[in-house]
N, C-alpha and C positions, 0 to 999 in steps of 0.2 A: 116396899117389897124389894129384897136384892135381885139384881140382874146377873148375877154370874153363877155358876156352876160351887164356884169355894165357897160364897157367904150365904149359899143354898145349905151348903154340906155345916159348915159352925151354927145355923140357926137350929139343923136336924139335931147335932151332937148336945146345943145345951138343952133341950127337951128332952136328953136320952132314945133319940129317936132313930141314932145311926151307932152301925156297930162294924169295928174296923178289925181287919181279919189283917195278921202278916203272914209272909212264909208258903202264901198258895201256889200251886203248879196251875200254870193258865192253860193244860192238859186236862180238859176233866174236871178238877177236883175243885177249881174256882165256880164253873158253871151245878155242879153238885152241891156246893154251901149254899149259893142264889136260887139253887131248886126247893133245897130242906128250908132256909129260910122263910121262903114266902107263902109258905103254907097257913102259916099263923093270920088272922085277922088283923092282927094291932103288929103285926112282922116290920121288923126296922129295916131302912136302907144299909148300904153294906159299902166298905171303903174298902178293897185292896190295894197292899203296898207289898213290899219286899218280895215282891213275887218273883219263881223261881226262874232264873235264869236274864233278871234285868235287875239293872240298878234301884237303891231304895227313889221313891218318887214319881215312879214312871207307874200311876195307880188305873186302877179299874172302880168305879163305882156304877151299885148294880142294884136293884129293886127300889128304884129312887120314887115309885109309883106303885110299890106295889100296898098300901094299905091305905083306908079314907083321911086318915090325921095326914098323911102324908101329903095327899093329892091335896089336902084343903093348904096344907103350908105350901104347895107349889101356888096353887090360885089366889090365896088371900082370903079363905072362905076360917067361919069358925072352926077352931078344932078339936075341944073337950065337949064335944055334944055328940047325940044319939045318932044315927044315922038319915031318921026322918028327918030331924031338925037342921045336915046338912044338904040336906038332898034338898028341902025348903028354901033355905040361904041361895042354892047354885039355881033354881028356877025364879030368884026372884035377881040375878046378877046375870042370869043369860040377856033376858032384852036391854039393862041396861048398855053391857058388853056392845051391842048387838047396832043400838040405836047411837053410840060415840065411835062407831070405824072412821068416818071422814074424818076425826081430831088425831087418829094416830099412826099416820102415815109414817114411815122410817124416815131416820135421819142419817143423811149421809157426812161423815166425821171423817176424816185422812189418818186416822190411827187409832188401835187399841190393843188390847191384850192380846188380841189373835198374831199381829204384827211382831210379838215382843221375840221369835225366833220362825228364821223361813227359810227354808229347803226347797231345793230346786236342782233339778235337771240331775247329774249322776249323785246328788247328794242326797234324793231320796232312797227310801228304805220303810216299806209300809209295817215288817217287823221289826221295823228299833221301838216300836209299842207292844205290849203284853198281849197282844189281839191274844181272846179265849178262841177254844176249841169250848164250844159249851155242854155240847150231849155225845153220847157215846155214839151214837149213828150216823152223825152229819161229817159232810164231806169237807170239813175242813174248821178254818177259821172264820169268824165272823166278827166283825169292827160294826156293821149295824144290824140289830135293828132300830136300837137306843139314839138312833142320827135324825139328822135334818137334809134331805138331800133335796139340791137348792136347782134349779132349775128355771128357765125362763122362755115365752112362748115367741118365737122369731118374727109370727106377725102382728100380732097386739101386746109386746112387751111385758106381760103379768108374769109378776113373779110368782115362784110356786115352791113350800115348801113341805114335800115330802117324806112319810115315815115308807122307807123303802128297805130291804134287806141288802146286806154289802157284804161281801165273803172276801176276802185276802185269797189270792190266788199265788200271789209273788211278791217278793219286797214290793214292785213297779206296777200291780197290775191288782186292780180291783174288780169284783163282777158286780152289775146292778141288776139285780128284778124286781121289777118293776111290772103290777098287774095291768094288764090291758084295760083301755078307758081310764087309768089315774091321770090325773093332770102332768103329773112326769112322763109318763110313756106316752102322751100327748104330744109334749116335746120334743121329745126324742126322738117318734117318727115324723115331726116335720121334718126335721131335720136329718133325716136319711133318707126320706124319700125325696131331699134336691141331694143327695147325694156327699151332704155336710156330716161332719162329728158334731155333736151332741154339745156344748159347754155342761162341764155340772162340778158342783161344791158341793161336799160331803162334810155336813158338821157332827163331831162323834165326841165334843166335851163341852155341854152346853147346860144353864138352866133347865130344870125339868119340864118348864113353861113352854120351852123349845119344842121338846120335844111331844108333849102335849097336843100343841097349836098341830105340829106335821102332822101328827096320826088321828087329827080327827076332820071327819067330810065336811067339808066348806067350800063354801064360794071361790073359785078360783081366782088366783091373785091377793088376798086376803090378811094371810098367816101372819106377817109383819102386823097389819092393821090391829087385828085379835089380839097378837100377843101384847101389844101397847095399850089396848084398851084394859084389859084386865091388870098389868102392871099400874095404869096412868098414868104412862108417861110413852113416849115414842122410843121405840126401840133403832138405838145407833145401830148401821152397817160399816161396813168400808167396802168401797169396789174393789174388789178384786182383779190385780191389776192384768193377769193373763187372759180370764174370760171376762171381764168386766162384772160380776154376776155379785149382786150384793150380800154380803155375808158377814154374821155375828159379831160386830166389834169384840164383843166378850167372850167371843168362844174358845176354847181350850186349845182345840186341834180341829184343823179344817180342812177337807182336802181336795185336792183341784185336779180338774184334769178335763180329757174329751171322753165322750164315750162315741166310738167310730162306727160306719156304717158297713155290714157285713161281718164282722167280726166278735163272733159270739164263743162262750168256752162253756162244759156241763158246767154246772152250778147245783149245790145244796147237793143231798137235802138237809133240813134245818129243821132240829126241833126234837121235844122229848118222844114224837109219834115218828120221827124219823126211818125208824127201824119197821113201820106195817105197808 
């Protein structure tokens, strides 16, 4: 099974299974193609490129989950079969998943693809990426919900990776919501009520595996474990040298920072019910 985001995206295209858009406005009209498209049952994932107003390569891919052939080539599960027959396969692969976590603790490596370009301090710019504006009602831009937002607990060390929603506020400034009782917003007020910033990594170009493991209820501390169990193999990190917080050797774009104590901005709303 590949571990990265691109040898996800070439196993989709020779199956016919990914369909690549150029030329889109990341205003609208990119989140409108990912709305019409995923309506369909057997709906392809979608690759945007030359999107208006950024260099070719600076891409967006989007419905990377939204149909069962899909989901089964993120998991490793059959994929030209009926829907019983995969719903069968993924209940007979939960307990093994399940009962191998002690084998797949992460591995911490000192370099990878994540490392290959790094921005820091007045060189960041959270729009030198296409972030969409996705629906016509929401209050801006939004870079997750498609992330991994990484997380860890200040007094028993569990890492945590969360599907959390992230809006672009400004080149420099990101918003996190994060529902009350998630393992992240767990974090996040230990960590303001002694009166600390938050550490947190935001991964927004990862395997769909990634993103998967974030958004589904699990054992706290876990997500690395899962996602290597189901790959079999243990999933590489790098620390992260500012907050130390372990993150995706493979991952596309990741991004770092504090989330401070007292300092909140509106946020959303998000979504095609945006507008009731």
């Amino acid at each position: 099974m590949s571990n990265d985001l691109r040898t996800w995206l070439e196993k989709a295209d020779a199956r016919g299974w990914l369909k690549k858009v150029d030329g889109a406005d990341w205003d609208l009209e990119l989140g409108g193609i990912a709305e019409l498209i995923r309506l369909g049952d057997d709906s392809p994932a979608l690759l945007f490129d030359h999107i208006k107003g950024y260099p070719p390569g600076f891409r967006v891919a989007a419905n990377t989950s939204r149909s069962p052939r899909l989901v089964s080539l993120t998991l490793g599960l059959p994929e030209e079969v009926t829907h019983k027959e995969r719903l069968e396969a993924l209940r007979q692969k939960l307990p093994q998943w399940e009962a191998s976590l002690s084998k797949f603790a992460p591995v911490v490596v000192k370099d990878g693809p994540v490392l290959g370009n790094v921005l820091s301090g007045p060189e960041v710019d959270l729009l030198h990426f296409p972030v969409p504006r996705w629906h016509e009602h929401d209050g801006g831009r939004f870079i997750g919900t498609g992330d991994a937002v990484i997380t860890k607990d200040p007094d028993t060390g569990a890492v945590n990776l969360g599907c959390y929603r992230v809006q672009v506020h400004d080149g420099r400034t990101a918003g996190l919501n994060m529902t009350p009782g998630k393992h992240g917003r767990l974090h996040r007020d230990k960590y303001h009520n002694r009166g600390k910033p938050c550490p947190v990594a935001v991964s927004v170009g990862h395997h769909p595996l990634v993103f998967r493991a974030a958004g589904s209820t699990l054992p706290e501390g876990v997500e690395y474990r899962y996602i290597g169990a189901i790959r079999g193999e243990p999933v590489e990190v790098v620390e992260e040298e500012l907050t130390g917080l372990p993150i995706p050797a493979d991952s596309e774009i990741v991004l770092v920072g504090w989330c401070p104590p007292g300092k909140t901005r509106r946020e959303g709303p998000f979504g095609e019910f945006a507008g009731y």
